[in-house]
C-alpha positions in Angstrom: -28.1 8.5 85.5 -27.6 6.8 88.9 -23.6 6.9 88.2 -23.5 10.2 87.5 -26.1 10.9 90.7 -23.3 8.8 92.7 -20.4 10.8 90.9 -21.8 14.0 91.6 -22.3 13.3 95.2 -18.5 11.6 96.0 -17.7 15.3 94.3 -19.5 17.4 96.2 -18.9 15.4 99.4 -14.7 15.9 98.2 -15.2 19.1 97.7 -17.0 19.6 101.5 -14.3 17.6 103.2 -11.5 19.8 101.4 -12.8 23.1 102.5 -12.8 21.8 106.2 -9.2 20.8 105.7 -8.8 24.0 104.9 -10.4 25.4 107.3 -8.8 22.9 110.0 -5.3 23.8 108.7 -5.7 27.6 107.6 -8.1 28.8 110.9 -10.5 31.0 110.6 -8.5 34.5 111.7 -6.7 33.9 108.5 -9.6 33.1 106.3 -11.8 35.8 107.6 -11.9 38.1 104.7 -13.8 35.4 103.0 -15.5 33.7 105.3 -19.5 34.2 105.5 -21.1 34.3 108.9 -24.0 32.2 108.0 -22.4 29.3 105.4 -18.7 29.2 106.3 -16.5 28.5 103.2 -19.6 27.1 101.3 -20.5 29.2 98.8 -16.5 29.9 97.6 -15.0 27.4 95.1 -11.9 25.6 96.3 -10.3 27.9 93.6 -11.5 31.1 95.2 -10.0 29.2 98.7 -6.6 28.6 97.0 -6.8 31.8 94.8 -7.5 33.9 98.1 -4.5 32.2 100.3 -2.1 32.3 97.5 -2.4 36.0 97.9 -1.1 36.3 101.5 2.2 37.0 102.3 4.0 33.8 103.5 5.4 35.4 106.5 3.9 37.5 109.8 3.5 41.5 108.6 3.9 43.8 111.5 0.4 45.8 112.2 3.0 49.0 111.4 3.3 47.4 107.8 -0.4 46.8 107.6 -0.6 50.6 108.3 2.2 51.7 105.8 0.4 49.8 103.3 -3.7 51.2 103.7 -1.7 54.8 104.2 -0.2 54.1 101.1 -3.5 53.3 99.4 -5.1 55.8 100.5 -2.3 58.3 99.5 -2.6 56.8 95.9 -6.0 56.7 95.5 -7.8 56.0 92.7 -7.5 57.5 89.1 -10.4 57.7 86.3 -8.2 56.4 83.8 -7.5 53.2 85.8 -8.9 49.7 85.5 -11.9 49.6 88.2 -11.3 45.6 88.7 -7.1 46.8 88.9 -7.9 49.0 92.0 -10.4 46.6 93.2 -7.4 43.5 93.0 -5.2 46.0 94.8 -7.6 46.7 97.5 -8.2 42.9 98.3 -5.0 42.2 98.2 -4.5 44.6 101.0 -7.2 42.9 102.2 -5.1 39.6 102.5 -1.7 41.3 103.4 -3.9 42.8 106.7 -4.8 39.5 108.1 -0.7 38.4 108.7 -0.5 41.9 110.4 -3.0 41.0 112.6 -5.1 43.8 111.5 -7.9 42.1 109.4 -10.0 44.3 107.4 -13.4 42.9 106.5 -15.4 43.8 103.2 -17.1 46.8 104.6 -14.1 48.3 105.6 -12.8 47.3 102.2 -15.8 49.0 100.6 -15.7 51.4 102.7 -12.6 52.7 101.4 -13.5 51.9 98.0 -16.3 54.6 97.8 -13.9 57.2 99.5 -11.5 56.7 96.8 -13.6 56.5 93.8 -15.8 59.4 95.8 -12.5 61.8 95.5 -12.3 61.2 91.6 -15.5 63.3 91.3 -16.6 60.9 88.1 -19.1 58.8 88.4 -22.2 61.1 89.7 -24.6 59.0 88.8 -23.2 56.1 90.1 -22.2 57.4 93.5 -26.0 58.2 93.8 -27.0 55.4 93.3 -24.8 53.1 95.8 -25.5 55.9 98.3 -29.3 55.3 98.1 -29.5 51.6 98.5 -30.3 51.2 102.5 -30.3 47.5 103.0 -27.3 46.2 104.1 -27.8 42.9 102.3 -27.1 44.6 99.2 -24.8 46.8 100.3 -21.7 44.1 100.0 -18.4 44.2 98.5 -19.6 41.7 95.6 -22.8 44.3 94.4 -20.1 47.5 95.5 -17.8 46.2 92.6 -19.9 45.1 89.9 -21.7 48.4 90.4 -18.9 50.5 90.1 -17.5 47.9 87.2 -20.6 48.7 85.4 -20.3 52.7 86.0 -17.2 52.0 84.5 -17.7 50.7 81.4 -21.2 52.8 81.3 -19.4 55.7 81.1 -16.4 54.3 78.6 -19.5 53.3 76.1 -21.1 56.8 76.4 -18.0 58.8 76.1 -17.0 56.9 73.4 -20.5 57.0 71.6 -20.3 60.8 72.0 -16.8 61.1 70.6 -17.9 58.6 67.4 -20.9 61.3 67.0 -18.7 64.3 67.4 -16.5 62.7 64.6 -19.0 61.9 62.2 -20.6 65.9 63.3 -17.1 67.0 62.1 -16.3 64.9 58.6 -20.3 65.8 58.1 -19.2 69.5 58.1 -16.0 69.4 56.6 -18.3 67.4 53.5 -21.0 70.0 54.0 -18.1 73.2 53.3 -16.5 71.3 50.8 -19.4 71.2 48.7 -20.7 74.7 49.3 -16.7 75.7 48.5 -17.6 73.4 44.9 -20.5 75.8 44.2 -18.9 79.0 45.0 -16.6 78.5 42.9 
């Protein structure tokens, strides 16, 4: 037990000393979008670290490019029939791409865009009730905003396709029903 104790703790204590590295090397400007006021880099694994910078583009993006980019996801939008976790990835990706342009966009203004988007599909009533009645802006992060929406999503999938399953079975019922009654008019 003590070896694993001492294991654990030369892990953990890695694992501290490579997010400051990061941190040392990378700066904060650049690591803003996932950075957390209170805790720093604490709470992310060194894979969301590497996952998140990985995304940026490895050159300086003029703040006109940063521009181009949110008019042009704005102009796209979002569609019912996509992915919700596809046009949440494209979001924080533009998320990334902001910070080289020197135009960092945090996760409100992320969300914030988010819920405009998915507001415009006019799907998702309940849902969009919902997220607009939660008032404390502790819950009211990009994290809950996705896994709500991700939910909705797959809510809605599961009851549409419960319905059509019913209508189905309604229909061959029928068709069996008329069948029979065509047998005995016969």
């Amino acid at each position: 037990f003590e070896v694993a104790k001492q294991n654990y703790k030369k892990e953990r204590d890695t694992i501290k000393a490579l997010k400051m590295q990061i941190e040392g090397a990378v700066g904060k400007q650049t690591l803003q979008p996932i950075w957390e006021t209170a805790v720093g880099l604490l709470n992310r694994t060194i894979r969301d670290i590497f996952t998140f910078l990985f995304r940026l583009p490895s050159v300086h993006v003029a703040p006109s490019q940063v521009l181009e980019r949110h008019t042009e996801i704005l102009t796209d939008g979002y569609s019912f029939s996509e992915e919700m976790s596809t046009f949440f990835k494209k979001l924080e990706d533009f998320q990334a791409y902001s910070v080289h342009g020197n135009n960092a966009h945090s996760d409100s203004q992320i969300g914030a865009i988010a819920v405009t988007l998915i507001y415009q599909t006019g799907q998702y009533n309940t849902a969009k009730r919902d997220w607009d009645a939660i008032n404390d802006p502790n819950l009211r992060t990009w994290a809950n905003l996705k896994n709500h929406f991700l939910t909705a999503q797959r809510t809605t999938r599961t009851n549409r396709a419960d319905f059509e399953s019913s209508a189905a079975v309604a229909h061959q019922a029928k068709n069996v029903s008329m069948g029979t009654i065509g047998r005995h008019i016969r």
